[in-house]
C-alpha positions in Angstrom: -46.1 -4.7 -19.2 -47.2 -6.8 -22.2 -44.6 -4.3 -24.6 -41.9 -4.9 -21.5 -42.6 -9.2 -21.7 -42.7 -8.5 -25.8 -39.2 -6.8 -25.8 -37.7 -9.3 -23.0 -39.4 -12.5 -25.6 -37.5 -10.9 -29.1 -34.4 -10.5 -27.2 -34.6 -14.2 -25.8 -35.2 -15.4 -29.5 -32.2 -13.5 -30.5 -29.6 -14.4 -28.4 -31.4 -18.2 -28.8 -31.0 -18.1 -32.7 -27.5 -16.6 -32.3 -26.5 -19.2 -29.7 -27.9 -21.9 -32.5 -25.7 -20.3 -35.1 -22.6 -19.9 -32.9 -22.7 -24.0 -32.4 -23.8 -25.0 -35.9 -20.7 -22.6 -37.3 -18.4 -24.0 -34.9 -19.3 -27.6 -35.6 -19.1 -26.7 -39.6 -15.7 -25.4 -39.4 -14.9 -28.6 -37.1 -16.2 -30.6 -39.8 -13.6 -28.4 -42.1 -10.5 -28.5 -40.0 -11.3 -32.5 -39.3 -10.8 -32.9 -43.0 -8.2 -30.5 -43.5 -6.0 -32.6 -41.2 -7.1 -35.8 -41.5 -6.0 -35.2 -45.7 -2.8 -33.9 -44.2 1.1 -35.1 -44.0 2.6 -33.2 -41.1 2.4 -35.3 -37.9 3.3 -38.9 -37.8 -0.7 -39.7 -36.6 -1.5 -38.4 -40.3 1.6 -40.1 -41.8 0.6 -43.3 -40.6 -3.4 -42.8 -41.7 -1.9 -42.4 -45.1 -0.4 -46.3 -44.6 -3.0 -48.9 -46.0 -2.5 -52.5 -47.2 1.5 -52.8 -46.8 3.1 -55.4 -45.8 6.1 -55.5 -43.5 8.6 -57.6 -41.4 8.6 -55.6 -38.3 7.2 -52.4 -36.5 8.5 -50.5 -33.8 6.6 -48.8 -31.3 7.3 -46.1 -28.6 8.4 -43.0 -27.7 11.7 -41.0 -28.2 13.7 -43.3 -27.7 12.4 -45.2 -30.2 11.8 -42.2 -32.7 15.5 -40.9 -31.8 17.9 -43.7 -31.4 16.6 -46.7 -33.3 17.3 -46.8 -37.6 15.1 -49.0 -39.5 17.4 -48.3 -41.9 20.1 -49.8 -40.5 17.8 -52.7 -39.3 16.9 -53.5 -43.0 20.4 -53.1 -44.0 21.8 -55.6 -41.4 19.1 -58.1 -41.9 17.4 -57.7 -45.7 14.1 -56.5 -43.9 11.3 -54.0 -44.2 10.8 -52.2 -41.2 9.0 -49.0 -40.0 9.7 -46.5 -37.2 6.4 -45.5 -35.5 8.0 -44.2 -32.7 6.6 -40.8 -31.3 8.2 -37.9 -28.9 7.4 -38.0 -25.6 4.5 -40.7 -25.7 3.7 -43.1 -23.9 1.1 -46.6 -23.7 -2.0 -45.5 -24.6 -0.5 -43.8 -27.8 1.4 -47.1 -28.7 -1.5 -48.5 -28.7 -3.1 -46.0 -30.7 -0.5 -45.9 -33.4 -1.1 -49.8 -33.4 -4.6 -49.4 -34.3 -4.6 -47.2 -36.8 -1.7 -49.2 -38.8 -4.0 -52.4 -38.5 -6.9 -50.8 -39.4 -5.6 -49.9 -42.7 -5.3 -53.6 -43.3 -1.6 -53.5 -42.7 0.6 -56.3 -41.6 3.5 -57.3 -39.5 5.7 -59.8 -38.6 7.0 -58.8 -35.6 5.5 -55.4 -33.8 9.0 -54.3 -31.6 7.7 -52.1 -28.4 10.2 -50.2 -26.5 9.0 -49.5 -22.8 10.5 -48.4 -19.8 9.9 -47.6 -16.0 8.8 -43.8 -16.6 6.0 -45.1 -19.4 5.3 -48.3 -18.0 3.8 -46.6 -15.2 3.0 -43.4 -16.4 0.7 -45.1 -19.2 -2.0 -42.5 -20.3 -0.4 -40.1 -23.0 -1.4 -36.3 -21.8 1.2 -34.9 -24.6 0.4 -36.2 -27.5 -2.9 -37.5 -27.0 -4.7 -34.3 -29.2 -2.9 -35.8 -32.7 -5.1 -37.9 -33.1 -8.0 -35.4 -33.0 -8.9 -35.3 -36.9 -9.4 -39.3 -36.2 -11.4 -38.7 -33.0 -14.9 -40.5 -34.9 -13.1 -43.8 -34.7 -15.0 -45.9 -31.4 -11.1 -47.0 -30.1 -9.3 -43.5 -30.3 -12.2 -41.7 -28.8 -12.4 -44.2 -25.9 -8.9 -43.9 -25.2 -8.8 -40.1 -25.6 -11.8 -40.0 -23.5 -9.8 -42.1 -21.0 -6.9 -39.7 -21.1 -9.5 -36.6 -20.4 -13.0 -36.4 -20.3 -13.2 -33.2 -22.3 -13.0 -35.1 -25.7 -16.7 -35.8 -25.2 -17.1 -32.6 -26.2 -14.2 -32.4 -28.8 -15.4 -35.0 -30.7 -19.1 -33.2 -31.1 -16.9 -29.6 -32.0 -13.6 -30.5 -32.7 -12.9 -26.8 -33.6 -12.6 -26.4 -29.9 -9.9 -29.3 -29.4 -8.1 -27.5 -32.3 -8.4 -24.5 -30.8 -7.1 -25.3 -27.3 -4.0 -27.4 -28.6 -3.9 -24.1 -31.3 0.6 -24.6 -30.6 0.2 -28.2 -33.1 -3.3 -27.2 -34.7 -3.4 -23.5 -35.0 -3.5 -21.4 -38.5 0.3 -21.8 -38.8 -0.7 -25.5 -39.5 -3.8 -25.0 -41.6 -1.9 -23.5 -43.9 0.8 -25.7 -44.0 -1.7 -28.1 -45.0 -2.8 -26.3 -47.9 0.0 -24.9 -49.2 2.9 -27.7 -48.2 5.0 -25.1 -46.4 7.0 -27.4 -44.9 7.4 -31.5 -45.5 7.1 -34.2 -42.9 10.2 -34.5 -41.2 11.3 -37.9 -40.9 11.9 -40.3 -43.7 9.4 -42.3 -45.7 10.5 -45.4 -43.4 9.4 -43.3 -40.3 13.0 -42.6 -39.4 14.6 -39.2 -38.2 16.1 -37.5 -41.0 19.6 -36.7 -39.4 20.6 -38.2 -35.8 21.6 -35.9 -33.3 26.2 -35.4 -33.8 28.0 -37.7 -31.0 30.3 -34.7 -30.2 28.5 -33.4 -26.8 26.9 -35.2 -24.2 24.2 -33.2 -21.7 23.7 -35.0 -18.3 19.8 -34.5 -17.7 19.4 -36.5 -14.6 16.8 -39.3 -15.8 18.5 -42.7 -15.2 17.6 -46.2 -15.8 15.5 -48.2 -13.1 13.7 -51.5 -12.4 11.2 -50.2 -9.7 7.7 -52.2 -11.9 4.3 -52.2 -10.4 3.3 -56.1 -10.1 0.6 -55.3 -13.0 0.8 -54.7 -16.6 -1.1 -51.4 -17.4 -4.0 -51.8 -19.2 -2.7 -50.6 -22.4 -0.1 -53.3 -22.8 -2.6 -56.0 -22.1 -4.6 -54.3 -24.8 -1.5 -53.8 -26.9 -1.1 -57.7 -26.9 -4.5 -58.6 -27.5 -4.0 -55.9 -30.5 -0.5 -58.3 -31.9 -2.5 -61.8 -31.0 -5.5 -60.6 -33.2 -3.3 -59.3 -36.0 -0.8 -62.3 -36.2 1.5 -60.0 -35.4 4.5 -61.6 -32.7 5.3 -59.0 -30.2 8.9 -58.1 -29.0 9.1 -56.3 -25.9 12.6 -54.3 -24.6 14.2 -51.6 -22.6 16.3 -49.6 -25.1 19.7 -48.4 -23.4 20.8 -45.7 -20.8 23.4 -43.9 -19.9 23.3 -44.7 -16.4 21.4 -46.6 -12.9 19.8 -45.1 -10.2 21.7 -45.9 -7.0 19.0 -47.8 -5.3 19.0 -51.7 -6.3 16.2 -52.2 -8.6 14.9 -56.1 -9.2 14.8 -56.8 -13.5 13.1 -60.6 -12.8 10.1 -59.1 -11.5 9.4 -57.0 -14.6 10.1 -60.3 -16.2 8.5 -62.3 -14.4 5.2 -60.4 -14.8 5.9 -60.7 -18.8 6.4 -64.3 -18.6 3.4 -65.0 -17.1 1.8 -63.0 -19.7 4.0 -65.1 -22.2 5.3 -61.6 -23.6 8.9 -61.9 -24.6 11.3 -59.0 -23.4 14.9 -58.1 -23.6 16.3 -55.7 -21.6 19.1 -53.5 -23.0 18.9 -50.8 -20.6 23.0 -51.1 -19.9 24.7 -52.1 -23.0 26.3 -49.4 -23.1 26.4 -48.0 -19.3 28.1 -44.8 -19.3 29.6 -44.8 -22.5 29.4 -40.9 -22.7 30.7 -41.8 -26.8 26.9 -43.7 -27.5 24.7 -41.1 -25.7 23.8 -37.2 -26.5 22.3 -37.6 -23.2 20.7 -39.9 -20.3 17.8 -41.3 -22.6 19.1 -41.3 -26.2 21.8 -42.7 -28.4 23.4 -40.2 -30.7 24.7 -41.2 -34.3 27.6 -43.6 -33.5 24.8 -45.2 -30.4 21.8 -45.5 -33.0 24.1 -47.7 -35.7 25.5 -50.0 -33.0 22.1 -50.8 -31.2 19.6 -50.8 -34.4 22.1 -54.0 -35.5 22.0 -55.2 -32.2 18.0 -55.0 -31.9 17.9 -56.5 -35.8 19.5 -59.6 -34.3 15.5 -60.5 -32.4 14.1 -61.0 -36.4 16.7 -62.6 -37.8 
């Protein structure tokens, strides 16, 4: 019995070491991959950590249709401005927010932040795409409380990243590892945050998403917090609805969207049918192509001038 118990005791301290070693690796190469990234230039999250102590006339903030059919360099060029494009694919609130904070925290400055919002995101506010770029910044108090927000399982990413980076291994995988260390392949927008090349004006692809004014009679929580972000930063925030191709059938109301901004003394403009169904400004429901992109980045320049 007392060589059985012996045996059964050294196996325990075993697997108990090898368990300790297991979590102290993983948290090492965590610690590795956290600064891997966070040194890297792939991903606009780590293009924008890179931006400290600039000074600029405007922002703009939100997703695609921010990223794909608005030019800051077309802005600037209408206006004599400085601008940046911090607009991120298929994002939504709690990311605009996040993008916010990290450009303020790196004691930048803006005159006017521009946010681009719609029905889908104003309602659908907690980003469960994106959400995992902002890993390699995860031991920053505000992105860990929103990420946490998003999905409790960042508790545990923030202790062992290597786990988050692991599980979103399609952005964070090997493949981008060693893009990091070996520059295999350059961050693809321009240094103003704009898309390189703007997608031709020679097709258009119906995909079914229209335009509609259906609002809850509450701002999410996010664009409260995105104000209170401006107000604190001097910054004067510009809210709007970037154009669609088209309506949904059912009547929608647009003064109680701005009606709830009023009272929240946010400014808005809404855009969303300057140029209803004009197949010639859209490549499809949601975004401007070329010829769309020119025409409405002077027309959204005109709110700074």
């Amino acid at each position: 019995m007392d060589l059985k118990r012996t045996i059964m005791i050294n196996f325990f301290k075993i697997v108990f070491k090898c368990l300790i070693i297991s979590i102290v690796t993983i948290y090492l190469l965590g610690l590795t991959l956290n600064s891997s990234y966070r040194n890297g230039e792939y991903f606009k999250t780590q293009w924008l950590s890179k931006i400290k102590n600039k000074k600029y006339d405007y922002i703009v903030v939100g997703n695609s249709r921010v990223e794909k059919s608005i030019s800051v360099s077309v802005f600037d060029q209408k206006v004599d401005t400085k601008g940046l494009n911090l607009g991120m694919e298929n994002t939504t609130f709690s990311t605009f927010y996040l993008m916010l904070h990290l450009f303020f925290k790196n004691k930048n400055k803006a005159d006017y932040v521009l946010l681009e919002f719609d029905h889908h995101n104003y309602h659908n506010f907690k980003d469960k795409n994106q959400s995992h770029l902002f890993i390699p910044q995860i031991n920053d108090s505000d992105i860990y409380s929103t990420l946490v927000d998003i999905n409790s399982k960042y508790h545990i990413i923030r202790f062992l990243p290597f786990i988050g980076y692991g599980y979103y291994n399609f952005d964070w995988g090997i493949h981008n590892f060693l893009n990091q260390k070996f520059k295999l392949f350059n961050f693809p927008f321009l240094e103003n945050g704009d898309t390189k090349t703007f997608t031709n004006y020679s097709t258009f692809t119906d995909t079914g998403r229209k335009a509609s004014y259906n609002y809850k009679s509450d701002l999410n929580k996010y664009f409260l917090k995105i104000k209170n972000l401006c107000e604190k930063n001097n910054s004067r925030l510009i809210t709007f609805t970037a154009p669609f191709f088209d309506k949904n059938v059912e009547k929608g109301n647009i003064k109680d969207i701005k009606t709830i901004l009023s009272e929240h003394q946010i400014e808005y403009h809404d855009y969303s049918s300057l140029y209803f169904q004009r197949k010639d400004m859209f490549f499809d429901n949601n975004h401007l192509n070329r010829i769309g992109t020119t025409q409405f980045s002077k027309v959204l320049s005109e709110l700074v001038e």
